[in-house]
Backbone as JSON, one array per atom type, in Angstrom:
{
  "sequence": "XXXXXXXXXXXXXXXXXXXXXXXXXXXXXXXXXXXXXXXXXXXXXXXXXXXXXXXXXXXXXXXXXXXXXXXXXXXXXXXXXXXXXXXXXXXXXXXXXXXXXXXXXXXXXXXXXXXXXXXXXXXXXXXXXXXXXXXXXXXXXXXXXXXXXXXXXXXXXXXXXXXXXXXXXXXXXXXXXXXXXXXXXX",
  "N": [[111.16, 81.43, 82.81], [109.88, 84.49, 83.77], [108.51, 86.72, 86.08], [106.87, 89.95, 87.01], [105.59, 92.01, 89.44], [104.33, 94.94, 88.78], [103.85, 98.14, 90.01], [102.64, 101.49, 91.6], [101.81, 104.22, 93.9], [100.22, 107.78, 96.48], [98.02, 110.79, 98.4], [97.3, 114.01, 99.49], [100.01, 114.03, 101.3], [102.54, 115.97, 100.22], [105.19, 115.86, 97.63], [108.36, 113.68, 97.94], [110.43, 115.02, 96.81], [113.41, 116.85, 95.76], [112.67, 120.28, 93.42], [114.88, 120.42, 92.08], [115.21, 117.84, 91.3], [112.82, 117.22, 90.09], [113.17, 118.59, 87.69], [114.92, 116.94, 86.54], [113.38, 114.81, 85.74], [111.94, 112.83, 82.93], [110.2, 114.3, 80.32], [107.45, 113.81, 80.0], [106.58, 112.93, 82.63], [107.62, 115.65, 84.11], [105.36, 117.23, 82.75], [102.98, 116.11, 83.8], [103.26, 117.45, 86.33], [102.4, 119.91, 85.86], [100.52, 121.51, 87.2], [101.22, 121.37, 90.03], [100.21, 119.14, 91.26], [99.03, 115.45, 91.31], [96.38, 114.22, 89.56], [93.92, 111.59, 90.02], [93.2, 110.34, 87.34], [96.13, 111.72, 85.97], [97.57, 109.67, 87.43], [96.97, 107.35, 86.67], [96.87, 107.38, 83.45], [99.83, 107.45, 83.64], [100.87, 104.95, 84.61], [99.76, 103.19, 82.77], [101.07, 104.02, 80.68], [103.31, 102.94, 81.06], [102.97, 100.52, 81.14], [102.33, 100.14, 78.25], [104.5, 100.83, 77.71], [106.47, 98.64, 78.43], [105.17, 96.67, 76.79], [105.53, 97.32, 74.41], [108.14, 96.74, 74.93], [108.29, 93.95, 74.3], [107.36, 91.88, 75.78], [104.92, 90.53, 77.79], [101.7, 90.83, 79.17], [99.46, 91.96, 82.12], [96.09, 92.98, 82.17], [95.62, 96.38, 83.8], [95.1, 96.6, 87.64], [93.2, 97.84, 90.04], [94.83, 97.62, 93.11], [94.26, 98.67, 96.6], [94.58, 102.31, 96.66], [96.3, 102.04, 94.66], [97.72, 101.12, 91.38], [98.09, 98.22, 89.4], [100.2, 96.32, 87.32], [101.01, 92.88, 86.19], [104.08, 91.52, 84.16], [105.41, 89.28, 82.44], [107.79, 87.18, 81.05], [109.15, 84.53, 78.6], [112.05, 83.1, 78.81], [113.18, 80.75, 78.66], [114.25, 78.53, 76.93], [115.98, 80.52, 76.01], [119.28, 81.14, 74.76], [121.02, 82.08, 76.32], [119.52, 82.27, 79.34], [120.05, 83.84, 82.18], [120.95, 86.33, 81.14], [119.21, 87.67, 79.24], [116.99, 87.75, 81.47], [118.07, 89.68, 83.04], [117.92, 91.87, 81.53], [114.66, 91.78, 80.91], [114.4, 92.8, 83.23], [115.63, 95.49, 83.56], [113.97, 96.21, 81.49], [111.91, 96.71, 82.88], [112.41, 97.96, 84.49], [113.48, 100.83, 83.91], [111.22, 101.6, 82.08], [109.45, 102.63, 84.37], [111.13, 104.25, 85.06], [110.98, 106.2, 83.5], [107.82, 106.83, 83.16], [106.17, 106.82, 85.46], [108.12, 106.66, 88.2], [108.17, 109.32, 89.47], [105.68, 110.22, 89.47], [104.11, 108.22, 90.47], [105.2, 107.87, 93.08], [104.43, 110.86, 94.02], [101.84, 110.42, 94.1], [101.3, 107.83, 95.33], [102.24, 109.09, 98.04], [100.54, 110.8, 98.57], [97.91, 109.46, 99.07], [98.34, 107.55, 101.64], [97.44, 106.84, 104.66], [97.67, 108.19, 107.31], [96.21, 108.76, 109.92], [95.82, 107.78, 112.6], [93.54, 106.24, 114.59], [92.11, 105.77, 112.23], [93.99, 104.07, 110.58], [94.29, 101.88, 112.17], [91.57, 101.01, 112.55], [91.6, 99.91, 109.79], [93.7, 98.24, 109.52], [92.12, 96.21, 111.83], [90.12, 95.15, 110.49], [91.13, 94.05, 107.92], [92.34, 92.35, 109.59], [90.36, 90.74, 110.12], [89.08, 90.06, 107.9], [91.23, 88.19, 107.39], [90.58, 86.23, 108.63], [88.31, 85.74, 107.92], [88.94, 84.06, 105.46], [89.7, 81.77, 106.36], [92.14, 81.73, 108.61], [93.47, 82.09, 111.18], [94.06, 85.13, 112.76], [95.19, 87.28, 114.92], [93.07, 89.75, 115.78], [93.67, 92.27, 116.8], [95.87, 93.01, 116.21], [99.05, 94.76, 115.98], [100.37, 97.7, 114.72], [103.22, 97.26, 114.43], [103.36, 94.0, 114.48], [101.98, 93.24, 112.24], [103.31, 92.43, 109.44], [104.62, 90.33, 110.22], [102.42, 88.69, 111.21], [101.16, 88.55, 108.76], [102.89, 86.61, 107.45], [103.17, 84.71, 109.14], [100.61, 83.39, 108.72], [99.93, 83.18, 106.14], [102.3, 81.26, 105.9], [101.59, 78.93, 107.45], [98.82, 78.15, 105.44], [96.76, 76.61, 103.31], [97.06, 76.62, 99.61], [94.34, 77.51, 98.29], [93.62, 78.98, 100.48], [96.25, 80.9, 100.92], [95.39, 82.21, 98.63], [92.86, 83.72, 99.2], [93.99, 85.01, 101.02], [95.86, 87.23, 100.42], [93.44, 88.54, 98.73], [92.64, 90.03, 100.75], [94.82, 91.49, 101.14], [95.26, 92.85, 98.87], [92.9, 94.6, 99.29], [92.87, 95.65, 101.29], [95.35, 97.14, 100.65], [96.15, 99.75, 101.02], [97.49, 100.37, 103.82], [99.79, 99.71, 103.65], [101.35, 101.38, 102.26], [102.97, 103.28, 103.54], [104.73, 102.98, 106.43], [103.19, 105.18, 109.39], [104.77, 107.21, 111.51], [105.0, 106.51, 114.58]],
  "CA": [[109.99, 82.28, 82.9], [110.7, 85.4, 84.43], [107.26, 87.58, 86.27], [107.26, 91.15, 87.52], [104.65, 93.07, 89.68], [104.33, 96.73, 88.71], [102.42, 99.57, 90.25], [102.84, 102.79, 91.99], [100.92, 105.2, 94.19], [100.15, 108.67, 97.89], [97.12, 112.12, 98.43], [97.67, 114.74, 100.62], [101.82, 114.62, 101.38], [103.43, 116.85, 98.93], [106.37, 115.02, 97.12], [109.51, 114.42, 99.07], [111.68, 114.91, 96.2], [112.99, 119.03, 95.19], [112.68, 121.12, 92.81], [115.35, 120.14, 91.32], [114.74, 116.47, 91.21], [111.72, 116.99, 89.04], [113.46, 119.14, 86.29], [115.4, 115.96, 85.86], [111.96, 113.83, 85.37], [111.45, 112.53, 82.16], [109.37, 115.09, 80.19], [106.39, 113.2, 80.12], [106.14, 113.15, 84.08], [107.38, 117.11, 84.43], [104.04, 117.48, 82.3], [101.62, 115.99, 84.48], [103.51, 118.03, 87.65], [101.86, 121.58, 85.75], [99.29, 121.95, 88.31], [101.46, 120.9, 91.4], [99.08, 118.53, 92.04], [98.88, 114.3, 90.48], [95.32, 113.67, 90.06], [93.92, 109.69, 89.95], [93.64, 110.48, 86.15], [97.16, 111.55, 85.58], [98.33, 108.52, 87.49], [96.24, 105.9, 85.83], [97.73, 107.44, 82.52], [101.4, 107.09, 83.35], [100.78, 103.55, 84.72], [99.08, 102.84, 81.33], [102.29, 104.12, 79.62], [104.53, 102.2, 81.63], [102.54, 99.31, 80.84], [102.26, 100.04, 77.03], [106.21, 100.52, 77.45], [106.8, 96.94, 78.68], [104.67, 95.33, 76.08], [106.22, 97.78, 73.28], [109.32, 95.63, 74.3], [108.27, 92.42, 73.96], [106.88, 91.46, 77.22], [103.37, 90.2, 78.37], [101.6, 92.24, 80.4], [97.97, 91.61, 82.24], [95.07, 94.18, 82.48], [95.64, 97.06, 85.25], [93.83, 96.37, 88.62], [92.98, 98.56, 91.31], [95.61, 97.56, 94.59], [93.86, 99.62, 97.09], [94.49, 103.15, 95.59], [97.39, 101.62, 93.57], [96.96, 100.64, 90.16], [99.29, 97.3, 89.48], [100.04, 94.6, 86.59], [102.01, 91.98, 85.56], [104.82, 91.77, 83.45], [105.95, 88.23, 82.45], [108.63, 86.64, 79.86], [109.34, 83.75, 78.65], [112.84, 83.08, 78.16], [113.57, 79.28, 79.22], [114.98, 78.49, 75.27], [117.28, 81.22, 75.47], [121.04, 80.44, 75.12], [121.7, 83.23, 77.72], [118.27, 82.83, 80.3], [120.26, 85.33, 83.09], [121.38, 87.7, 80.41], [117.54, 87.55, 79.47], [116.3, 88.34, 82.57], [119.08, 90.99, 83.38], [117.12, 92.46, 80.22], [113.94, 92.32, 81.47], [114.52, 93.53, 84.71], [116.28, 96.34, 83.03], [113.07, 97.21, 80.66], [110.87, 97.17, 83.58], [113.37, 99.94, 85.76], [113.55, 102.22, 82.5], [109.46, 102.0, 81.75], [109.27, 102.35, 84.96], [111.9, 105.56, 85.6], [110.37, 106.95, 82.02], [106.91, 107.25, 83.15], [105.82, 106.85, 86.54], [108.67, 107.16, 89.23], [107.97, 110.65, 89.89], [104.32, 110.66, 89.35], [104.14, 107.08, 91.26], [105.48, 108.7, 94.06], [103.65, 111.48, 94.47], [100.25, 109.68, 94.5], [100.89, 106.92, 96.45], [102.2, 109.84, 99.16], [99.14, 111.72, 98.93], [96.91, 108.15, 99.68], [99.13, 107.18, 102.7], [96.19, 106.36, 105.88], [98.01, 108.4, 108.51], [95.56, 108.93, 110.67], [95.96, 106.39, 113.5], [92.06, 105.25, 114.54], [91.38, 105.01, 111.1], [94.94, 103.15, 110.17], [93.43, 101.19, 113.48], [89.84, 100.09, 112.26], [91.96, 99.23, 108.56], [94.26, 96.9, 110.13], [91.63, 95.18, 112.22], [89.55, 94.76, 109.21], [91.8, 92.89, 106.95], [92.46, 90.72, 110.22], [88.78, 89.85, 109.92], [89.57, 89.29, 106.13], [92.22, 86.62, 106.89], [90.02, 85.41, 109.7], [86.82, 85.41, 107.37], [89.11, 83.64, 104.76], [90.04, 80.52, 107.25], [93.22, 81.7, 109.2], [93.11, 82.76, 112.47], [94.89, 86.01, 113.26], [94.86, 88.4, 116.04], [92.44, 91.41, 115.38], [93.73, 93.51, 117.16], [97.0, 93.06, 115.7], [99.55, 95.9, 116.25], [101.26, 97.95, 113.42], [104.78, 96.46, 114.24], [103.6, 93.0, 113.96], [101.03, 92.62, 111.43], [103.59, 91.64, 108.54], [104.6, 88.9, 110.84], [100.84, 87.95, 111.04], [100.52, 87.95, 107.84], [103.68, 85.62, 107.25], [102.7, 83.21, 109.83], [99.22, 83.35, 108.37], [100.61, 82.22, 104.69], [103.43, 80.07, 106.16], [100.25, 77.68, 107.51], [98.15, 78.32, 105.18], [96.65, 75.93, 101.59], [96.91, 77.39, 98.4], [93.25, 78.33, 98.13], [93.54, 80.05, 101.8], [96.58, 81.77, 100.55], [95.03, 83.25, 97.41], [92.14, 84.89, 99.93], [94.78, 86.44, 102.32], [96.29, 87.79, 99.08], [92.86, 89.32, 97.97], [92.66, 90.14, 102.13], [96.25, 92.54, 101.42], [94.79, 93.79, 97.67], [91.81, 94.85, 99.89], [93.42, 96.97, 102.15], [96.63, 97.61, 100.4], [96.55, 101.35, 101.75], [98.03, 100.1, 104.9], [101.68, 99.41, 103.38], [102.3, 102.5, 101.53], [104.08, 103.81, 104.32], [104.16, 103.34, 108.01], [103.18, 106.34, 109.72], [105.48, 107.97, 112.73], [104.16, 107.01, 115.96]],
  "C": [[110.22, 83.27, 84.02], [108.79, 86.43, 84.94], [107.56, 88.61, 86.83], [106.0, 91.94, 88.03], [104.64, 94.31, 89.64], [103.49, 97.41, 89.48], [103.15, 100.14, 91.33], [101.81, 103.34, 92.77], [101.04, 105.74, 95.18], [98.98, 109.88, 97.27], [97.57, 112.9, 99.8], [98.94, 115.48, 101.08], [101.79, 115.23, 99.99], [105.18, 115.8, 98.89], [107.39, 115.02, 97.83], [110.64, 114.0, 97.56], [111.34, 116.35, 95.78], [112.77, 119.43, 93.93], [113.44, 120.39, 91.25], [115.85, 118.44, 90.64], [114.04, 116.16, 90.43], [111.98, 117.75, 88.32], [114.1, 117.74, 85.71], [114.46, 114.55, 85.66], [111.97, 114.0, 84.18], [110.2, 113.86, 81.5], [107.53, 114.79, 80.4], [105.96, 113.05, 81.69], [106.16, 114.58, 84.52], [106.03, 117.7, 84.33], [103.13, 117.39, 83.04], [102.09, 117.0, 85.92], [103.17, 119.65, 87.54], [101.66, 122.56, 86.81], [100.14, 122.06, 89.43], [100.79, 119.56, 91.91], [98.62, 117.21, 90.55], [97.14, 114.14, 90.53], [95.17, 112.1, 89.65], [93.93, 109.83, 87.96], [95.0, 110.24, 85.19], [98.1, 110.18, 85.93], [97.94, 107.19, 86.57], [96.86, 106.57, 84.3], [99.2, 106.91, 82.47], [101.57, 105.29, 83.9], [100.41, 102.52, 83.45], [100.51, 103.32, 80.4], [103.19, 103.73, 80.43], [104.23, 100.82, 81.15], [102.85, 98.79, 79.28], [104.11, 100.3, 76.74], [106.82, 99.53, 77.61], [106.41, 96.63, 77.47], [105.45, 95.9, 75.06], [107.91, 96.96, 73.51], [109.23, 94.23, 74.08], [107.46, 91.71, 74.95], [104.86, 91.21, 77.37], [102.97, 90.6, 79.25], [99.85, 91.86, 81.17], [97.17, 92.97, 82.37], [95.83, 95.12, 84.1], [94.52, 96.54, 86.39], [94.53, 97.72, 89.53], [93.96, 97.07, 92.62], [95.63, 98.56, 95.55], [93.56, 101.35, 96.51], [95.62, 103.2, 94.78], [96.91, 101.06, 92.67], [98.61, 99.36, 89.87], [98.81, 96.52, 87.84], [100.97, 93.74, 86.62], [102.32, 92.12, 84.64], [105.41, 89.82, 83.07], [106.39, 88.06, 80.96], [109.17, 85.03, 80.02], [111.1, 83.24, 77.74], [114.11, 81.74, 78.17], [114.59, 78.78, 78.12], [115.96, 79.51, 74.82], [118.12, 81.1, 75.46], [121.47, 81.4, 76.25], [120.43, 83.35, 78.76], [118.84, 84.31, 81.63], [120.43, 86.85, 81.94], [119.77, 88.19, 80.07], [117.05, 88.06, 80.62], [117.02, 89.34, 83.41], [118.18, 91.8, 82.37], [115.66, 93.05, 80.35], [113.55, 92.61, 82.54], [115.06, 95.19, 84.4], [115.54, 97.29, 82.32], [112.45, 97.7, 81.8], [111.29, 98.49, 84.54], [112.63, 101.02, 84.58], [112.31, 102.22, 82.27], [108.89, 102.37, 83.2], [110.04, 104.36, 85.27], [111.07, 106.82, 84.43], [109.0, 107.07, 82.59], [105.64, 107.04, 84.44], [106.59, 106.65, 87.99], [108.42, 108.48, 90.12], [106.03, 110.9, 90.4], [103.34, 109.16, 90.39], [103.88, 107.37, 92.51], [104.61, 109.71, 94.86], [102.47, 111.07, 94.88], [100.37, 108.76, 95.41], [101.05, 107.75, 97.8], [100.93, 110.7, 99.46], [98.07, 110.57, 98.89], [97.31, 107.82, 100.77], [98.11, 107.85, 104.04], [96.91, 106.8, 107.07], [97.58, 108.61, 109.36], [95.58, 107.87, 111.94], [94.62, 105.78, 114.2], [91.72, 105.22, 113.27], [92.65, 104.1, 110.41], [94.14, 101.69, 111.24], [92.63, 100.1, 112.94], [90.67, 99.3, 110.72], [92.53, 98.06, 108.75], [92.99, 95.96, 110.8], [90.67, 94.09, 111.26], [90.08, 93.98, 108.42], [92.11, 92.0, 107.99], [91.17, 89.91, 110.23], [88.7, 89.28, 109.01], [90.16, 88.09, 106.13], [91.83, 85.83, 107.85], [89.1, 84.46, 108.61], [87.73, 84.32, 106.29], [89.57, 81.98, 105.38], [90.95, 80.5, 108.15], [93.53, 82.5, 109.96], [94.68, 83.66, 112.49], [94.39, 86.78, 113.65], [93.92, 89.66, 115.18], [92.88, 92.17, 115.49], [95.32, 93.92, 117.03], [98.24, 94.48, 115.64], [100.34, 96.33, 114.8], [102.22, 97.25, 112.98], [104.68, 94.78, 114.14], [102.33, 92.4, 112.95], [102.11, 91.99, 109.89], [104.08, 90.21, 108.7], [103.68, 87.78, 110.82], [100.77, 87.58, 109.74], [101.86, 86.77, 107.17], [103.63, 84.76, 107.83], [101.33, 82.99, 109.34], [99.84, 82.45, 107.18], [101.41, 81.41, 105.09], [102.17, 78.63, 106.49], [99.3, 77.36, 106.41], [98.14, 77.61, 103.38], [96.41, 76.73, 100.87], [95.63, 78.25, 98.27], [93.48, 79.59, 99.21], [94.99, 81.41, 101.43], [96.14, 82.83, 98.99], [93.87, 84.26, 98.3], [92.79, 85.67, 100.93], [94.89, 87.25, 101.19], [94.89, 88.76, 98.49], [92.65, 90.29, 99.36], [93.58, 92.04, 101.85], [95.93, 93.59, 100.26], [94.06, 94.99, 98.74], [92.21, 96.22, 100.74], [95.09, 97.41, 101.91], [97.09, 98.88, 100.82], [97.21, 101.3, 102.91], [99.66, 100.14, 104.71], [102.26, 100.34, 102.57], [102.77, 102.97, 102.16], [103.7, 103.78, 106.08], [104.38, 104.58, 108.57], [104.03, 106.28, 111.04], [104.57, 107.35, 113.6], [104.78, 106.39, 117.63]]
}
């Protein structure tokens, strides 16, 4: 049994790939780059055809969710009974790149760079907030937690932490997933 988390997303930055980077995009992503400009629309489309490109190979797929302003699913196969299980999962590791390069790399990209919380008192108040999250959920961690070690926090948080308590950090990181699309300069 083989699982795969998908999703993509930035507002604001302008793409850091050139010109000529996005002639060689898939037509279906050049398309949505008309305007200059991804809106939440165009992304939630190409996430939806990345999705409907997994299942068109075979694959099981769950509803899209909102992951802060990322849109994510699952991808899972079952290929335990296969006479080849790695070749299998070389396979679907392989669909999920290519549905993946085919219809939201480019357009992925761009959006999650134009969502990216660079602001530093409001990156600030976000971080302390989800430490209240994995406080409020049973597992004491610093508030006031610093950029450079909050993934620490949150790995000593889950390393202690019972199944239930790790499924509420986990909705804790959904919650404020805008924090990890890119650390800002500082």
């Amino acid at each position: 049994m083989a699982a795969a988390a998908v999703g993509c997303g930035q507002q604001g930055a302008g793409p850091a790939f050139s010109a000529q980077d996005l002639e060689s995009a898939p037509e279906f992503q050049r398309r949505m780059f008309s305007d200059g400009v991804i809106s939440a629309d165009e992304y939630r489309q190409a996430v939806m055809a990345q999705r409907d490109c997994v299942e068109e190979a075979g694959y099981e797929t769950t509803p899209i969710v909102a992951a802060g302003s990322l849109l994510t699913f699952d991808a899972t196969a079952d290929y335990s009974d296969a006479a080849d299980p790695e070749e299998e999962d070389r396979q679907f590791l392989a669909t999920m790149q290519e549905c993946s390069d085919e219809y939201v790399k480019f357009v992925g990209y761009a959006w999650s760079s134009s969502q990216v919380v660079a602001d530093g008192p409001e990156r600030d108040q976000m971080r302390r907030e989800m430490a209240q999250c994995v406080t409020d959920a049973g597992v004491d961690m610093e508030l006031d937690v610093t950029e450079q070690d909050l993934l620490p926090a949150l790995e000593a948080a889950l390393g202690g932490a019972s199944q239930e308590e790790r499924q509420l950090i986990q909705d804790c990181v959904s919650e404020f997933g805008d924090l990890f699309l890119a650390e800002p300069d500082r």
